[in-house]
C-alpha positions, 0 to 999 in steps of 0.5 A: 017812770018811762015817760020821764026818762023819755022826757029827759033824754029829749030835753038832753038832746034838744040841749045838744042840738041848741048847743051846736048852733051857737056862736064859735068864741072868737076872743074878746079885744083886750081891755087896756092901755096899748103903747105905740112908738113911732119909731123904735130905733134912732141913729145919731150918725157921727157926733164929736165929742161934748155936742148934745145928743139927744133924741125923744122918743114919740109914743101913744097910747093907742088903748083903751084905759090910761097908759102909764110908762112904769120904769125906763133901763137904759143898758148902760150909764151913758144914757140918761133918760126922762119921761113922763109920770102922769097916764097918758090917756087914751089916744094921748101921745108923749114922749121918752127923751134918751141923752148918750154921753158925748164924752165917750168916744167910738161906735155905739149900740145900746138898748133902752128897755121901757116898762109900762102897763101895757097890753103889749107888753115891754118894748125895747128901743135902740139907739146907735151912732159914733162919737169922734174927736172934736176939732 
């Protein structure tokens, strides 16, 4: 009876030293699609009022998995927005196209909130500028 409880006691110990030689976690990279945009702020300048101002938004999807923009909120309705429907895949690139209204005259600073599956989670883009009387 001895003899075992000896035997267990080393085999615990040899357990414990094994153990502390083990290599410490360091986290696995994660697994996913990463969204990547060149720029995350535009500023149109000064704009007179009915020119076209648009701007797109370049990203990339700098992941490992397909990259799928889910839904785009602009923070008001003088913007409208397009992108794509189809994942881009890994080491892809695509953009986002933003239109502000140009019938509104003044300074403006709005936001753009894009959704997607993304390991980075949600990213905001700003867009800034002023819209003047046309001649």
């Amino acid at each position: 009876m001895k003899l075992k409880t000896v035997l267990l006691a080393i085999l615990f110990s040899l357990t414990a030293v094994a153990g502390s030689f083990a290599q410490p976690v360091t986290g696995k990279e994660k697994d996913g699609p990463l969204i990547s945009f060149s720029e995350t702020e535009y500023d149109f300048g000064t704009i007179r009022t009915g020119d076209e101002a648009v701007h797109y938004f370049v990203f990339s999807n700098t992941g490992n998995a397909p990259l799928a923009i889910v839904n785009v909120r602009a923070s008001c309705g003088c913007m409208a927005s397009e992108w794509t429907k189809k994942p881009v895949v890994t080491g892809g690139r695509d953009s986002l196209r933003i239109e502000y209204n140009t019938k509104i005259k003044g300074s403006f600073n709005k936001t753009i909130a894009v959704q997607s599956n993304a390991e980075n989670g949600d990213i905001e883009l700003k867009i800034r500028g002023s819209v003047v009387k046309s001649k």
